[in-house]
N, C-alpha and C positions, 0 to 999 in steps of 0.2 A: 599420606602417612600421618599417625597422630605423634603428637611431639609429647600428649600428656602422661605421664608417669604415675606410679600410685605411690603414695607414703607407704614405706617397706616398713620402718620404723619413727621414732620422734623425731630425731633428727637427718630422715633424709634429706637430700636435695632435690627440689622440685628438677622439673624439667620440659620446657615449653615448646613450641612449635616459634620458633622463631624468624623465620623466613622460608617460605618456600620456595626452592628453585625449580625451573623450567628443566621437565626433563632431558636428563643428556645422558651421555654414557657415564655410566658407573657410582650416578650420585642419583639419592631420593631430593635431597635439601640439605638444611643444616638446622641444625637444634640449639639451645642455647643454656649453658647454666645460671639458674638466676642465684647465684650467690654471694658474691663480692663485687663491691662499688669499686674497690682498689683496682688498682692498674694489674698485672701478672706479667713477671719478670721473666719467668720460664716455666715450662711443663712439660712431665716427661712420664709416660706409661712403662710398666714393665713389660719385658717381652720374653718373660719366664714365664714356661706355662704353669708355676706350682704360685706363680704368685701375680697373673694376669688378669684378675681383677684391681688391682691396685693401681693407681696414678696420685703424681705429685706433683704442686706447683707452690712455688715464690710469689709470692705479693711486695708489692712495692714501701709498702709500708708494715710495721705492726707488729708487735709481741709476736712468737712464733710464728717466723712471717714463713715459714715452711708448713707445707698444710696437704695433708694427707688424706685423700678418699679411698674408696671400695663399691665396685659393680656390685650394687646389690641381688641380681639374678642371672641366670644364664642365658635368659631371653636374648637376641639380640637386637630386639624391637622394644625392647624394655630398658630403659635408659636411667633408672634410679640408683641415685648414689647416695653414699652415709660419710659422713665424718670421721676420721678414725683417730687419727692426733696431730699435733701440733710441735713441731720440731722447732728448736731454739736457735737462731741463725743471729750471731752480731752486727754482721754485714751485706751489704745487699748480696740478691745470690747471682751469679752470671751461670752457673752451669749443675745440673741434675745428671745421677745417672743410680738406677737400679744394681744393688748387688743379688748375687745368686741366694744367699740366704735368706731371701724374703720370701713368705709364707700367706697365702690368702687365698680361701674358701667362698665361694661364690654362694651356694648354696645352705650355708648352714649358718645360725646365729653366732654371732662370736661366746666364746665362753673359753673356761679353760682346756676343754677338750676340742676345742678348736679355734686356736687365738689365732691372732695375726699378726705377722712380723716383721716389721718394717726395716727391712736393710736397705740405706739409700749413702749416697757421697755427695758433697754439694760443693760445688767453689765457688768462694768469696771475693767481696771487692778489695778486703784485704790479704790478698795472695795466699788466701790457707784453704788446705782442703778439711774437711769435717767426714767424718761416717758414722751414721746411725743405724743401731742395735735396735729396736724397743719391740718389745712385745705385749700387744694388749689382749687380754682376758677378758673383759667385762666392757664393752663400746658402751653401754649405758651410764655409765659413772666415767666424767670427764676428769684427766688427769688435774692434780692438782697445783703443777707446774708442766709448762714447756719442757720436752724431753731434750735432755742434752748430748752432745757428741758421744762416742765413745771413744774416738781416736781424733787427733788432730795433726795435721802433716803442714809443713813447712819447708820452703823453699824457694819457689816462686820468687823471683822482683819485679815482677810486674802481673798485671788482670792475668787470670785464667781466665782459658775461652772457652773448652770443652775438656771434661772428663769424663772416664770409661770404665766400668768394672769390669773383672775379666768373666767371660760365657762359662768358663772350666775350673780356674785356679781362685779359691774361693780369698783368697789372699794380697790379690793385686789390684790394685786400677793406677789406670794412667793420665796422665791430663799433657797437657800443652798451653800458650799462652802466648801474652807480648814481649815476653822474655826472649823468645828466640830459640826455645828449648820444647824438647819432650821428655816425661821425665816417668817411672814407673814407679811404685811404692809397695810396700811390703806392709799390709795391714795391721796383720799380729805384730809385728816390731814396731813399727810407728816409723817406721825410716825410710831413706828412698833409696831404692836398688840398683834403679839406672836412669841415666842424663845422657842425653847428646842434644847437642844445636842442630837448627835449622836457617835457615837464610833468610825467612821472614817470619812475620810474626804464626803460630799454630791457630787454625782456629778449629780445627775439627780432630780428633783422635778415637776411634775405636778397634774391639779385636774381633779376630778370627773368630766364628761359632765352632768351628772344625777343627782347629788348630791352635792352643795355648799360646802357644807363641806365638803366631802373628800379628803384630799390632798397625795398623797405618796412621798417618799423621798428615795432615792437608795443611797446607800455608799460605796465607792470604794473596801472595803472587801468584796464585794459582796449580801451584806443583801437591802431589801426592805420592808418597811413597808408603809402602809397605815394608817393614820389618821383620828378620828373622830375629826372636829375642838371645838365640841359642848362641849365633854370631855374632850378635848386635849390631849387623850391617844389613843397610836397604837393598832388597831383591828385587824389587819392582817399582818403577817409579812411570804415572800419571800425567799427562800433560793439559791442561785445558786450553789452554794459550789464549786463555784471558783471564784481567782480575779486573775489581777483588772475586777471591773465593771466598764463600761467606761458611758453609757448609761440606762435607763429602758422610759417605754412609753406605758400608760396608753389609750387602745382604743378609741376613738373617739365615733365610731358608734357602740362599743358594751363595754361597761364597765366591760363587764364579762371576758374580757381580757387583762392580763399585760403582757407585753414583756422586755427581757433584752438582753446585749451583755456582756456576763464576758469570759476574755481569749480568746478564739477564738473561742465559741461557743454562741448559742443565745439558748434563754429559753423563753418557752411560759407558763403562768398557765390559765386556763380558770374553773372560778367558776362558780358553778350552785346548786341550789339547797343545799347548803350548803356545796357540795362537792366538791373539788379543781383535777383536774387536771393536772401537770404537763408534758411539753415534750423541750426534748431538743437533739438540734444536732448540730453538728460543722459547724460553716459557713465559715470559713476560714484557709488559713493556715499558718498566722502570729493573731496579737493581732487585733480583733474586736473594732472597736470605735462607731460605729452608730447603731440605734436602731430605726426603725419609723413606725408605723401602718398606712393607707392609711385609711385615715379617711372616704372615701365612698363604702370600699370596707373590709368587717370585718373579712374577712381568710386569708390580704394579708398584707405582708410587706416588709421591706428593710434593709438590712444591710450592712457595709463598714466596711474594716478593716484599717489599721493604713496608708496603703501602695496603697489605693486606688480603693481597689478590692470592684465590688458593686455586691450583691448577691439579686434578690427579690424571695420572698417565700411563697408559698400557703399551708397553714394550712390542706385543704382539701384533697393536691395531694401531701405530704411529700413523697410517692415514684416516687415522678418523679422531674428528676435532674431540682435544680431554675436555673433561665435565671442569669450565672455572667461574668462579663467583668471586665476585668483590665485594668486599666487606665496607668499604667507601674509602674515603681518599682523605680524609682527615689525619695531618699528622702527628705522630706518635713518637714521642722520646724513643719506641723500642717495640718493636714484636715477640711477642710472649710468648715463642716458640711453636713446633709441632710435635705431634705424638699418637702412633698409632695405638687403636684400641683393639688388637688383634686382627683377624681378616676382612671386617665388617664397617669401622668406623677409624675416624681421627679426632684428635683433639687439639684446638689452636688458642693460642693466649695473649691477647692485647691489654690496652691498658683499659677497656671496660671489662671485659669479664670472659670465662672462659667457653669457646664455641662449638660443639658437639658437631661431627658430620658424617654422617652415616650412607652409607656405599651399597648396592644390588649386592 
């Protein structure tokens, strides 16, 4: 595989052949962006198809330390990407998540007849949540400041862990935290709608693709429930029966499956007909932190553990070893999350720089 990319534009980002891995199932190697020296706090792709060229991540340091690309082609052997803007964060970010009104064009230059529109939520190490509006017109001419919030939400007393815009109601996202809570927000108002406790700290929360209402919520003892919001009472509730959880992640393209990473093992349930099955097996051999279902592809997924080890795995051929690679074993204040780049790729984020990995 080549890893080299062509300049799309001025300022695309290059894109390297970084390491090549020994073939295995379901992985060519891994690619690498050569962008930033800084560390990457988190990153997160959108998995809206009107806006799935788009991904976003936090840097550790620095003036709009929120930073915004775009898939420059549709190729998916073509890995070029552009800068798009730079969002204004006060505090570090602990959590990303894609709202529905984000807008991005693979194919076509940006201009005003077809801009790009950056809806995103971010939570802070100061308990606040942020959402950003911005629409660019013209990627050649860099803005002349950091774009700022549109909304700012508050409540939280302690870190958010994970927050979530909602797949339908373009109005909501939810987060959770070390507060002991999950809590919903109402966009256009600036307020929050709904609050219930939890028994340990939240670290995972997203919704239903299918259903407005359903939200789930993962707690680092390990337990998972699902939420009717109509009731506001839990219907379904998840067992791993180990912690910590670090992660859980709610199918995309088949609702009928939840996924988690507790200790160093990951866990799949898959309902049907009123009947739940369970399977689970060890993904690693330190502590598991990432958890993520490839939203165009619904037997497969991704896991990373503390130490950077990235494992993907098909549901279908659990007797055949997943394709894993280690990134090395040098420790790391934090892993800079995961993020699928639609059916074909992921993207992972440590404190050197962010790592492209591309899939059969």
């Amino acid at each position: 595989t080549s890893g080299q990319a062509r300049d799309m534009s001025a300022n695309a980002l290059r894109v390297r052949e970084w390491e090549a891995a020994a073939a295995k199932p379901l992985s060519h190697g891994a690619l690498r962006l050569d962008h930033t020296a800084r560390g990457v706090l988190c990153v997160e792709a959108s998995t809206f198809t009107r806006s799935a060229p788009l991904v976003a991540y936090a840097e550790t340091a620095g003036q709009g330390s929120i930073n915004v690309l775009r898939h420059l082609t549709d190729d998916p052997t073509d890995w070029a990407f552009a800068g798009v803007c730079a969002l204004q964060h006060p505090a570090e970010v602990q959590a990303l998540s894609w709202g529905a009104d984000a807008q991005c064009d693979t194919a076509t230059t940006v201009s005003a007849n077809n801009p790009v529109r950056t809806a995103l939520c971010a939570a802070g190490s100061d308990f606040a949540l942020r959402y950003y509006d911005h629409t660019v017109t013209d990627a050649t001419i860099p803005p002349a400041r950091a774009v700022q919030p549109r909304t700012q939400l508050r409540g939280h007393t302690a870190s958010i862990n994970a927050c979530a815009c909602s797949f339908t109601d373009r109005r909501w996202v939810a987060s959770t935290g070390d507060d002991f809570t999950w809590r919903v927000w109402d966009l256009e108002k600036g307020e929050e709608m709904l609050k219930d406790t939890v028994r340990s700290p939240g670290v995972s929360t997203c919704w239903s693709s299918s259903d407005q209402f359903l939200l789930l919520v993962a707690e680092l003892d390990g337990e998972i429930q699902t939420y009717d919001l109509r009731a506001g009472d839990a219907v379904t509730t998840y067992h791993t029966l180990g912690a910590p959880l670090y992660e859980a992640d709610w199918s995309v393209c088949d609702t009928t499956r939840i996924g988690a990473i507790a200790n160093n093992s990951w866990h799949v349930w898959r309902t049907e007909h009123g009947k739940t099955e369970h399977v689970s097996k060890v993904a690693h051999s330190d502590i598991g932190r990432r958890f993520r279902w490839c939203p165009a592809r619904r037997n497969v997924f991704a896991t990373a553990s503390a130490y950077r080890a990235v494992s993907v795995w098909d549901t279908d051929h659990l007797c055949v070893p997943p394709y894993q690679h280690d990134l090395g074993t040098e420790s790391a204040p934090r892993f800079g999350g995961l993020a699928w780049l639609g059916a074909t790729a992921f993207v992972t984020g440590d404190w050197r720089a962010l790592t492209l990995w591309r899939l059969n």
